[in-house]
Backbone as a ProteinNet text record, in pm:
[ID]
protein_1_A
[PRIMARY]
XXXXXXXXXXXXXXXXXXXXXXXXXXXXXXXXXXXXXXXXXXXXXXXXXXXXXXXXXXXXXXXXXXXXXXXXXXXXXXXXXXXXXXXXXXXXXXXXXXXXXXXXXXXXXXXXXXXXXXXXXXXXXXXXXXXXXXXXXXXXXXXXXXXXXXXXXXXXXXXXXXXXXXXXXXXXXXXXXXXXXXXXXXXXXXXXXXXXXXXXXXXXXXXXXXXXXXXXXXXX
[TERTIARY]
-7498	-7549.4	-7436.1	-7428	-7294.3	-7385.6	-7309.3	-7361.5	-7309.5	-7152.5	-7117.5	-7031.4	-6928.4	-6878.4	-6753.6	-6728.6	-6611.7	-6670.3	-6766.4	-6778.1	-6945.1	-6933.6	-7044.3	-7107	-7226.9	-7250.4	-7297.7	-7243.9	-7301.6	-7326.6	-7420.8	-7493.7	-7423.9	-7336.6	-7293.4	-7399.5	-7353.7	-7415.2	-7436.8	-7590.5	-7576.3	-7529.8	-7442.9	-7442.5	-7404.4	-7396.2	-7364.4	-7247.8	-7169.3	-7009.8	-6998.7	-6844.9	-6884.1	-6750.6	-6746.4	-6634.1	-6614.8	-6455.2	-6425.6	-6333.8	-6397.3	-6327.4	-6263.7	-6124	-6007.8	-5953.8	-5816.4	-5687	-5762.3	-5746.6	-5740.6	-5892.2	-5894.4	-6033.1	-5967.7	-6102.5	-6096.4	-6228	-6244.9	-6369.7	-6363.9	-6482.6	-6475.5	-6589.7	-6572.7	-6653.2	-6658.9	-6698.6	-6619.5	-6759.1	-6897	-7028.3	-6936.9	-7040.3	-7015.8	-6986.2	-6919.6	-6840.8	-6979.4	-6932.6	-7053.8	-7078.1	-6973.4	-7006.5	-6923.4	-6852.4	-6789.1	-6863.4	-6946.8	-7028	-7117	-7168.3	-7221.5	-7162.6	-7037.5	-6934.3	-6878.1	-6830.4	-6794.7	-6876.9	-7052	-7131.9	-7150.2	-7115.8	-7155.5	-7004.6	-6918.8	-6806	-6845.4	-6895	-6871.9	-6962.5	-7081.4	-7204.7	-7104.2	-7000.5	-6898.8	-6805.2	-6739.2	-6653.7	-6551.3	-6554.9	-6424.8	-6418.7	-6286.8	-6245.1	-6206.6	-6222.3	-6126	-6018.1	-5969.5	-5830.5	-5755.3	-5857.8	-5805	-5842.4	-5853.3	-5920.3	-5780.9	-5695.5	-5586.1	-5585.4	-5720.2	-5714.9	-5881.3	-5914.3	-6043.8	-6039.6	-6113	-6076.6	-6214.8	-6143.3	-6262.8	-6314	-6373.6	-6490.7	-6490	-6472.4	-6512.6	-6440.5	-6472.4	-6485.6	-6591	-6667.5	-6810.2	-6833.6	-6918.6	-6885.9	-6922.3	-7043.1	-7100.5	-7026.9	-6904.1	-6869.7	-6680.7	-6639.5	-6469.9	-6512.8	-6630.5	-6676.1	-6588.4	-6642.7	-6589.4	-6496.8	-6376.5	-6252.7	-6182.4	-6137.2	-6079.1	-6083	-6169.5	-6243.5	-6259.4	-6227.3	-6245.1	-6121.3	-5999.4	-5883	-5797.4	-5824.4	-5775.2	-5662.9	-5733.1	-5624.9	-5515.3	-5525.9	-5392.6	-5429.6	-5534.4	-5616.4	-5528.2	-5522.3	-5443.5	-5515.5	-5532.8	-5649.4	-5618.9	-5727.5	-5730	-5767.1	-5748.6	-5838.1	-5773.5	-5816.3	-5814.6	-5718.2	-5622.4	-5561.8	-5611.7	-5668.7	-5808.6	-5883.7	-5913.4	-6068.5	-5937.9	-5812.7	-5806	-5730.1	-5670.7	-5690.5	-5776.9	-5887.7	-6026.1	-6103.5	-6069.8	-6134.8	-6072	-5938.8	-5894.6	-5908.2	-5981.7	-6017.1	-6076.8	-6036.2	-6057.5	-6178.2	-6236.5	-6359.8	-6318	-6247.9	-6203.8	-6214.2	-6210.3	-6193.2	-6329.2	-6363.7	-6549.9	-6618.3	-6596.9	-6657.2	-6595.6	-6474.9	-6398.3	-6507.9	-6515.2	-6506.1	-6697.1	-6771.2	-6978.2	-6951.3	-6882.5	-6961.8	-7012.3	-7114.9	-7159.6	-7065.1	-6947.7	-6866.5	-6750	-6745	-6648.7	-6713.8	-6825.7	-6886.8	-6891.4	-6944.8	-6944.6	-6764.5	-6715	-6562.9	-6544.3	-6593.5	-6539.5	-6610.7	-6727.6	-6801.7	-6751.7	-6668.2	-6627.3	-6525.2	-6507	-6384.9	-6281.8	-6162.8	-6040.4	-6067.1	-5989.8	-5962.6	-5799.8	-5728.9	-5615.4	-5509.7	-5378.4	-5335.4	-5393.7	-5339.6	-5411.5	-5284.2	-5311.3	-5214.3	-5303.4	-5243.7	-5321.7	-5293.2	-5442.2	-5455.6	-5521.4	-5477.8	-5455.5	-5548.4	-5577.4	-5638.8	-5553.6	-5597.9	-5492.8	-5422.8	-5462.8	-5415.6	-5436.8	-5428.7	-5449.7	-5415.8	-5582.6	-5530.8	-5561.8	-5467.6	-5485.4	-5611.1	-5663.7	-5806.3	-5903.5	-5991.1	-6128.5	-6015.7	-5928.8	-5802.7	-5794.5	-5757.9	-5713.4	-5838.5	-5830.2	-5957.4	-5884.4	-5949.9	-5879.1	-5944.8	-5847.1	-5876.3	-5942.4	-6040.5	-6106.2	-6120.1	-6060	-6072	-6208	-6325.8	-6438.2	-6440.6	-6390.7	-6406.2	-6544.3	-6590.6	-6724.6	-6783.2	-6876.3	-6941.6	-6852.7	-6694.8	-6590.4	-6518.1	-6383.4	-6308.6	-6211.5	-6189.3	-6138	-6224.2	-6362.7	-6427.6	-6334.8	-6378.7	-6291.8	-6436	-6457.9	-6505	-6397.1	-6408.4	-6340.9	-6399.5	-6321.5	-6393.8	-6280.2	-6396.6	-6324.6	-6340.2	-6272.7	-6293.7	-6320.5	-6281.5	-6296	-6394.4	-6504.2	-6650.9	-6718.7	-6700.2	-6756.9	-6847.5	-6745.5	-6850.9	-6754.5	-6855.2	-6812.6	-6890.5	-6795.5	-6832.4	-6823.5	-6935.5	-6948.3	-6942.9	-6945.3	-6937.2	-7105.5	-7087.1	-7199.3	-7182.6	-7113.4	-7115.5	-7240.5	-7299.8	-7424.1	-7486.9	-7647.9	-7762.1	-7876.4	-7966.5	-8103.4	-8260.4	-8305.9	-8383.5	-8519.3	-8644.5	-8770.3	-8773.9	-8676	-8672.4	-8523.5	-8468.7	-8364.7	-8220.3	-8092	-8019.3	-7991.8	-7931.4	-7888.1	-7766.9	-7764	-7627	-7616.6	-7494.4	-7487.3	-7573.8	-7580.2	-7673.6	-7640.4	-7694.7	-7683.8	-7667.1	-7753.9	-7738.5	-7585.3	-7538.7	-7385.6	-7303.9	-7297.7	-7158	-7118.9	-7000.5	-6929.2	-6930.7	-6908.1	-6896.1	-7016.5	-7140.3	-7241.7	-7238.8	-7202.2	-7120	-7043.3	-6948.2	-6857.4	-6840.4	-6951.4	-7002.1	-7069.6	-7147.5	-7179.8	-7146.1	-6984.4	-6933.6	-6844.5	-6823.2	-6719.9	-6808.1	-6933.5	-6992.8	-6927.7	-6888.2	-6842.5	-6682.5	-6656.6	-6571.6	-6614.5	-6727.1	-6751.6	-6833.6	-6893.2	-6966.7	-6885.9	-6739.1	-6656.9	-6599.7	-6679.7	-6651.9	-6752	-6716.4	-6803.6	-6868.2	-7001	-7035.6	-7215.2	-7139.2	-7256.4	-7355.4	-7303.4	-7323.5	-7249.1	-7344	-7267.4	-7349.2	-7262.9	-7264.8	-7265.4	-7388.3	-7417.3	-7392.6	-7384.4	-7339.5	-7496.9	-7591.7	-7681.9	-7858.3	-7802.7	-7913.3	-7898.4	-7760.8	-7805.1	-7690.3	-7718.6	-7707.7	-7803.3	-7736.4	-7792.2	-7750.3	-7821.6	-7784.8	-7911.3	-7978.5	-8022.7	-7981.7	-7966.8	-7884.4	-7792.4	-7708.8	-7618.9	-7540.1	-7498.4	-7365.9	-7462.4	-7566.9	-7662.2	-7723.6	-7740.5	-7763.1	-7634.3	-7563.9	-7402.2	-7409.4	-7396	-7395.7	-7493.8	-7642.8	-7744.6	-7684	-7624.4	-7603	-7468.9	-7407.7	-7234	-7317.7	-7426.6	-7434.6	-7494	-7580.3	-7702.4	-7618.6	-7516	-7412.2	-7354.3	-7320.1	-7300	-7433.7
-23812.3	-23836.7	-23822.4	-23929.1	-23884.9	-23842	-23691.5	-23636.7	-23690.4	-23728.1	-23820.3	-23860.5	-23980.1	-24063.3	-23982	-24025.7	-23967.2	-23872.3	-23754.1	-23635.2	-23657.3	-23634.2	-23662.5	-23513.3	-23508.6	-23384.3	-23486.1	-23410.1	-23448.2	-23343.1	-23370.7	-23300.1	-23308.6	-23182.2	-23176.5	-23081.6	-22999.4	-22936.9	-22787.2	-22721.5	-22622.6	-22575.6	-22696.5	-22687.7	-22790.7	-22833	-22894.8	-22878.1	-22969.9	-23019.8	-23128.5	-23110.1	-23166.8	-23261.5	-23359.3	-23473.4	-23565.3	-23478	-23498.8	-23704.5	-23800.1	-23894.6	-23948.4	-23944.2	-24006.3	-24111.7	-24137.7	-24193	-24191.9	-24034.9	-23993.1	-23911.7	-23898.7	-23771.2	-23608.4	-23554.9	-23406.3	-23361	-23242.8	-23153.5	-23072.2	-22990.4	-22880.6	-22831.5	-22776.7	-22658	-22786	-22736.6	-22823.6	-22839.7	-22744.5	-22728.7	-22690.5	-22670.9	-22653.8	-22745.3	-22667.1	-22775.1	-22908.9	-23015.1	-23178.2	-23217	-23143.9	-23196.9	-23363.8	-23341	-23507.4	-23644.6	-23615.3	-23750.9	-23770.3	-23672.9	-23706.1	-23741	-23709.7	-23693.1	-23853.1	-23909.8	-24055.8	-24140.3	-24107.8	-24162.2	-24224	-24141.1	-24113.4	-24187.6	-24156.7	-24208.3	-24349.6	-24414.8	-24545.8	-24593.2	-24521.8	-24604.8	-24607.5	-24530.9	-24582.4	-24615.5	-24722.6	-24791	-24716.5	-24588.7	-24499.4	-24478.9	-24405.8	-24346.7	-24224.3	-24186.8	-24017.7	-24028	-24129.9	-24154.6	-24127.8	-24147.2	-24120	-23928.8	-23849.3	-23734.2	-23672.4	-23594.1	-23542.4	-23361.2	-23321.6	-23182	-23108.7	-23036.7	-22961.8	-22797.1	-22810.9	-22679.4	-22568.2	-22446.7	-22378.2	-22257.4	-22228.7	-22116.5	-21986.5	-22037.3	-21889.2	-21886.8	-21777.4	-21826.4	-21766.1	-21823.4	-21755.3	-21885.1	-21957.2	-22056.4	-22141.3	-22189.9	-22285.9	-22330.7	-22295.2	-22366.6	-22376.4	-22367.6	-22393.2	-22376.8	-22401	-22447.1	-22581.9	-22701.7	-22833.5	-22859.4	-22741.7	-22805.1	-22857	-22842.2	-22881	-22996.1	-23021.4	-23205.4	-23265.3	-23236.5	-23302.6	-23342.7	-23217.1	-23231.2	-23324.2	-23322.1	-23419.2	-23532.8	-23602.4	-23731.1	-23688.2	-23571.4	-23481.5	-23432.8	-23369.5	-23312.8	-23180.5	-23138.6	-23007	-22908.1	-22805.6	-22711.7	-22605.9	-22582.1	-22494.8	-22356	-22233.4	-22118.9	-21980.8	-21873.8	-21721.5	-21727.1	-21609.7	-21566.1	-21448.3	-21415.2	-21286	-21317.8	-21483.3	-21514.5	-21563.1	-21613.9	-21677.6	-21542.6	-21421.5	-21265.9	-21278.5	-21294.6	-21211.1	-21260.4	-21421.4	-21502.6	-21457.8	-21422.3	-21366.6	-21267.8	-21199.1	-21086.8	-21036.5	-20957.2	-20969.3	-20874.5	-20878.7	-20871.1	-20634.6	-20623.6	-20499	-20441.1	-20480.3	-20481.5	-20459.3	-20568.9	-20563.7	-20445.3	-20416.1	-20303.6	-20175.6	-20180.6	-20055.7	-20045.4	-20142.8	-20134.9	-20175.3	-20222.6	-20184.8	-20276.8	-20397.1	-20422.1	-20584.7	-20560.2	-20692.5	-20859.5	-20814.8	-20919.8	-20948.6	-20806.8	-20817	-20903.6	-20885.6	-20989.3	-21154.9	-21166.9	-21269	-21335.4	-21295.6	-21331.9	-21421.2	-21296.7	-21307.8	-21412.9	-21487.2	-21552.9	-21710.9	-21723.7	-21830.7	-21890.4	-22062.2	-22096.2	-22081.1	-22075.8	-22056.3	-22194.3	-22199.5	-22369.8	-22400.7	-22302.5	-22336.6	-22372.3	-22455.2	-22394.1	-22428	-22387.6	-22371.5	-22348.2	-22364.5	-22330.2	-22231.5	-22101.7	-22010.5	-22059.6	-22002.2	-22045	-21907.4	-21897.2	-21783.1	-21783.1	-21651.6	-21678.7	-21697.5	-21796.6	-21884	-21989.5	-22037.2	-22221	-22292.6	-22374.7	-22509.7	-22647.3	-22678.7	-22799.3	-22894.2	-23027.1	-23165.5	-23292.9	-23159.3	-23279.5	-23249.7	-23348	-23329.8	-23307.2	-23282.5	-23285.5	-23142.1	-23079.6	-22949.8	-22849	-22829.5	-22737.4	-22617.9	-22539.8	-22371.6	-22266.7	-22221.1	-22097.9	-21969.4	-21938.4	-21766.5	-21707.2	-21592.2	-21517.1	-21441.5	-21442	-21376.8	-21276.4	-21143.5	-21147.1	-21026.2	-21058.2	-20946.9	-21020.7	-21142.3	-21250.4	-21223.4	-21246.7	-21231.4	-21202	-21115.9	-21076.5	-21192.5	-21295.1	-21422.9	-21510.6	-21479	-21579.6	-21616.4	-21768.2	-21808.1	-21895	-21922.3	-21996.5	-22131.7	-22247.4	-22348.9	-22444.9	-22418.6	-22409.8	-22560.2	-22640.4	-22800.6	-22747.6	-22715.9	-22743.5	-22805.4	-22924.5	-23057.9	-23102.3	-23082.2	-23138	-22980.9	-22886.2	-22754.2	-22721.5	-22706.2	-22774.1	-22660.8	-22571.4	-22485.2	-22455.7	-22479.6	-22491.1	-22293	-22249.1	-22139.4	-22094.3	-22194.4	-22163.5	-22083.3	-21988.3	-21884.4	-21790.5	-21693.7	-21625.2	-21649.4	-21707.1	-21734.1	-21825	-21760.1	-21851.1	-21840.9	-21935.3	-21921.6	-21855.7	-21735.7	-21702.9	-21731.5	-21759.7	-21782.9	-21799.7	-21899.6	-22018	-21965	-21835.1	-21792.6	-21786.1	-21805.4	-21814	-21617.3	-21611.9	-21481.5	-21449.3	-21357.9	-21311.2	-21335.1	-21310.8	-21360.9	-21328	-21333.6	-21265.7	-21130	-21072.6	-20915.7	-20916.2	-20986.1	-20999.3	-20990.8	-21091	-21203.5	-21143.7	-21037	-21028.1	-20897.8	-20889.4	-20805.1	-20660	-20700.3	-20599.9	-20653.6	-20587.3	-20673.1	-20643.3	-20470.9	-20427	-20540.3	-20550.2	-20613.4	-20748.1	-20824.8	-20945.4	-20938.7	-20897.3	-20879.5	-20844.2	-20737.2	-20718.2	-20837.9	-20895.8	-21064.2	-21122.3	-21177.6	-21245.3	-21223.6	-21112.3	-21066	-21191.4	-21204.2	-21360.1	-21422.6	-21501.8	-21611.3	-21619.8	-21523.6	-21496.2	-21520	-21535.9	-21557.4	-21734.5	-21800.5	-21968.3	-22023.5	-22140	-22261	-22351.4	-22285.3	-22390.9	-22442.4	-22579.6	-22661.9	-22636.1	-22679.6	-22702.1	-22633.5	-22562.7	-22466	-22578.8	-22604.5	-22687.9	-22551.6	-22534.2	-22430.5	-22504.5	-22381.4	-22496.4	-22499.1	-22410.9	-22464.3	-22463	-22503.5	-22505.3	-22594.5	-22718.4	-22797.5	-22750.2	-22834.1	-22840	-22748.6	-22642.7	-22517.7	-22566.6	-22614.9	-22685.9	-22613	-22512.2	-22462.8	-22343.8	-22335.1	-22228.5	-22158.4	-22207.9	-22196.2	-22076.8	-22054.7	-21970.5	-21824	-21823.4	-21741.1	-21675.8	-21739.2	-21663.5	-21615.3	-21698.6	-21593.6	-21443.3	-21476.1	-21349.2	-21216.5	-21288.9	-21165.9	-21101.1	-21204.7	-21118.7	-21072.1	-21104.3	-20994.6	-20849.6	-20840.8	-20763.4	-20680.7	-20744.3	-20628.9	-20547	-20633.8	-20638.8	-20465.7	-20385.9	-20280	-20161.5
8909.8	8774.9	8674.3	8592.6	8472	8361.7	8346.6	8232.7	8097.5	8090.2	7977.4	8025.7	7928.4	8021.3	8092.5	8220.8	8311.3	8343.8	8306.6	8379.9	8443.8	8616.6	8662.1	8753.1	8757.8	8865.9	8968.9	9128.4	9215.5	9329.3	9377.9	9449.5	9571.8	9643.3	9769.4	9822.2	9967.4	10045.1	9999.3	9985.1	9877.7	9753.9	9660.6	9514.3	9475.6	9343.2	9265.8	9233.7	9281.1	9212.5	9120.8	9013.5	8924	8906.6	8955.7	8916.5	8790.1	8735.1	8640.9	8687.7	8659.7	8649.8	8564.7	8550	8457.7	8508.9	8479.2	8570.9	8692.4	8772.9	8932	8877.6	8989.2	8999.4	9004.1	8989.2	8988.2	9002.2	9126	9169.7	9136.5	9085.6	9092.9	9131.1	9230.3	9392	9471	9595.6	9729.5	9766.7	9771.3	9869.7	9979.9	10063.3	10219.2	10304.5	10444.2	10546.6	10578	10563.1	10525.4	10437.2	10305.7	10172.4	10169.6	10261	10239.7	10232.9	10313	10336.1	10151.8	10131.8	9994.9	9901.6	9886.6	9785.8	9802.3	9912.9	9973.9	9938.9	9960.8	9900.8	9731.9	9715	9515.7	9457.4	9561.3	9481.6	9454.6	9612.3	9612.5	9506.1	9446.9	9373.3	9220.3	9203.7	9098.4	9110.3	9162.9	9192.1	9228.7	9293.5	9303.1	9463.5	9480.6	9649	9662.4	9786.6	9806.8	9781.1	9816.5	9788.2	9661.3	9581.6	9420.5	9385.4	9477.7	9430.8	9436.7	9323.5	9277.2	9318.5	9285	9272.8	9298.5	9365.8	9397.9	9287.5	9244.3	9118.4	9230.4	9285.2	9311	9189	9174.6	9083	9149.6	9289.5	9353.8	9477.2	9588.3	9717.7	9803.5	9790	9850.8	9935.1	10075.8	10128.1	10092.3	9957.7	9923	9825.7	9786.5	9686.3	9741.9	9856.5	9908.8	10027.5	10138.1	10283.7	10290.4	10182.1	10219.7	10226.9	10119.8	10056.1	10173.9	10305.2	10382.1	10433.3	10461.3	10484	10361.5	10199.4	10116.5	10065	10132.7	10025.7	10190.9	10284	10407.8	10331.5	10230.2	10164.5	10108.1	10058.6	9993.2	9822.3	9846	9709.3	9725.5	9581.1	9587.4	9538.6	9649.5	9596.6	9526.9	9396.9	9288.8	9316.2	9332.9	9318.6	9305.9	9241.7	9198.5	9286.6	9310.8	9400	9454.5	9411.7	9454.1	9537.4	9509	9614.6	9737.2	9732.8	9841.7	9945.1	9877	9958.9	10000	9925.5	10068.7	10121.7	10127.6	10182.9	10374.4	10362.7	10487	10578.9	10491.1	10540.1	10710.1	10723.6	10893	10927.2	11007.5	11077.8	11058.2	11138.5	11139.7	10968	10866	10739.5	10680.9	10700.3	10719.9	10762	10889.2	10913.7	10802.7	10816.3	10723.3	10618.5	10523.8	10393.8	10361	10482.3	10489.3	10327.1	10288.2	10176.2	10163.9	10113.2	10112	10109.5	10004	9931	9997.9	10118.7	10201.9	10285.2	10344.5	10491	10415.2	10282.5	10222.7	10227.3	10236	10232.6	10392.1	10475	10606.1	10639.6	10635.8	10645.9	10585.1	10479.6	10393.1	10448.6	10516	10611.3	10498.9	10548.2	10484.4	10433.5	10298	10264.9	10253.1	10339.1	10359.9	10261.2	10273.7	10173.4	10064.9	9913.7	9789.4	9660.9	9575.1	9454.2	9351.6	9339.8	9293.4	9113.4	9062.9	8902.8	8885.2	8792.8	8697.7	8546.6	8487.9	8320.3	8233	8174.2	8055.1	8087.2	8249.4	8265.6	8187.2	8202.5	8150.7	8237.9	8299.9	8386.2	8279.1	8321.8	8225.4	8289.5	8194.8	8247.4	8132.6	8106.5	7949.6	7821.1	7824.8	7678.1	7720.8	7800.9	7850.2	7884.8	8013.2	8062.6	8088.9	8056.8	8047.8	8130.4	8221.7	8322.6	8241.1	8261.5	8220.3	8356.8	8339.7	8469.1	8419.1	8527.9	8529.9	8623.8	8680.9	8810.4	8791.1	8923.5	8919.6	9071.3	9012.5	9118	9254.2	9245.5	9313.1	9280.4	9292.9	9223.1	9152.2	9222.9	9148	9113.8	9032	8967.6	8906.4	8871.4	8744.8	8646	8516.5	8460.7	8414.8	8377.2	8275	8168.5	8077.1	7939.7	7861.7	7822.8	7808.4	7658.1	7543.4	7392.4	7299.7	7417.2	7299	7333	7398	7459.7	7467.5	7428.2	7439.8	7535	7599.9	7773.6	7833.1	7929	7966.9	8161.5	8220.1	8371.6	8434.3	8476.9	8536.9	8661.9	8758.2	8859.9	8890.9	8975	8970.7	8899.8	8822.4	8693.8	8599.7	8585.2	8544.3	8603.3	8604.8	8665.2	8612	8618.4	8578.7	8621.2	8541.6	8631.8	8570.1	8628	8531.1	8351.6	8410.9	8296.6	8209.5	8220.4	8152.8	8174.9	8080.2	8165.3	8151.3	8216	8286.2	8356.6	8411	8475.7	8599.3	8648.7	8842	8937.1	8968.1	9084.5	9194.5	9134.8	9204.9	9324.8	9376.3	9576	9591.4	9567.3	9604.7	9564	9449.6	9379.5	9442.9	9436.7	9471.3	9385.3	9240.4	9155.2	9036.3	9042.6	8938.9	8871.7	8840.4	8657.9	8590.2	8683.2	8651.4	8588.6	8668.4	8652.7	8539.5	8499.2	8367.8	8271.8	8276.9	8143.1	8134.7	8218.6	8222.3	8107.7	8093.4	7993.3	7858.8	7818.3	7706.2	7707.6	7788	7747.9	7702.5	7776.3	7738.4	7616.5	7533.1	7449.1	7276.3	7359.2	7192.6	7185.9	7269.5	7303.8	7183.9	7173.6	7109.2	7215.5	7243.4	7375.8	7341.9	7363.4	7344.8	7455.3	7583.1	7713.7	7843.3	7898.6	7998.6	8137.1	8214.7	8385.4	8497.2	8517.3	8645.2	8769.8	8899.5	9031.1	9071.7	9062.4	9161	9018.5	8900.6	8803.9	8680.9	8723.3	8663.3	8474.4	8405.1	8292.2	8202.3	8112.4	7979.3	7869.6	7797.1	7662.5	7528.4	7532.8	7419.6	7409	7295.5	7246.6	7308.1	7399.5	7474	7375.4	7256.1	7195.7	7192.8	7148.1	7127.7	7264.2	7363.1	7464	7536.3	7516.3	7556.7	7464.2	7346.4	7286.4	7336.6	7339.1	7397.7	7483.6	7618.4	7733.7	7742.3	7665.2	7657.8	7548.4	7472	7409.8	7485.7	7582.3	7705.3	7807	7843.8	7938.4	7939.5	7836.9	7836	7871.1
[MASK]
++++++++++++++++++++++++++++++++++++++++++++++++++++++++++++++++++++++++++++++++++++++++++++++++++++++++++++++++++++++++++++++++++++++++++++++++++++++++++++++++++++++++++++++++++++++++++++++++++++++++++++++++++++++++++++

């Protein structure tokens, strides 16, 4: 679906990724290992190819959103992510047991997406007239959010989700650090955002600046 022109969501395997089309393409979250076939699909219904895909931006590394990157970045996509998530995406089984924590087994569980170019808070990839790295960590310790300015369009990854009808904070199950995850909002709460792009809820477009604020203010 193109939400406006060049930027489309499409539906891979367990979330919603969101291809930024310019010049070349750009993803951001991978879905899980079989997200290719959908993604090949959707390209073709807009005249586009893998071939043209430049860069995979990950959000996280939990497996539904850097499972695919490996079979997606195959043409020579250069993959985006925390340097936090791609530590503990390695994490070894022995580690796991050490450390009994949820975010640790969630790690161990996530395929490597091999190599990667670590991004940092305060990037700036050249894409939407400059999309900008926020380090979120909590969800994972290398969440990242990216925040387009000039379209006030702000991509979350899982850092925020929707619950009976509201938007809200990460999800307690999944995250590693859910304090944490929730005092992160207090970032995003000082943005100009029209429109926040969730991975698995779609497009938040009312009062988007105002419910940031509530929940960086509850957040303590």
């Amino acid at each position: 679906m193109e939400i406006f022109p060049g930027l489309h969501a499409v539906k891979l395997r367990s979330c919603t990724a969101y291809l930024i089309a310019e010049e070349r393409l750009t993803l951001i979250d991978a879905g899980l290992p079989g997200s290719k076939a959908p993604l090949v699909r959707y390209l073709g219904t807009i005249g586009r190819d893998l071939g043209e895909l430049d860069r995979i931006i990950c959000t996280h590394g939990h497996p539904d959103h850097i499972g695919g990157v490996r079979e997606l970045a195959d043409s020579g996509a250069e993959v985006l992510i925390h340097p936090d998530d791609l530590a503990g995406v390695g994490v070894s089984l022995q580690e796991v047991m050490r450390a009994r924590s949820r975010g640790h087994l969630l790690h161990f569980i996530t395929p490597h997406p091999g190599e990667a170019t670590p991004i940092v808070d305060g990037d700036v990839i050249p894409v939407l007239g400059g999309l900008q790295v926020i380090h979120t960590p909590g969800h994972t310790p290398g969440s990242i959010c990216l925040w387009a300015p000039r379209h006030r369009l702000l991509f979350t990854g899982d850092v925020l989700q929707v619950r009976w009808g509201r938007l809200t904070y990460a999800s307690a199950f999944f995250s590693h650090d859910y304090p944490a995850a929730r005092a992160a909002v207090a970032r995003l709460a000082t943005l100009d955002v029209a429109t926040i792009a969730l991975a698995h809820y779609g497009l938040w477009q009312r009062d988007a600046n105002a419910r940031l604020r509530a929940l960086a203010a509850a957040a303590g």
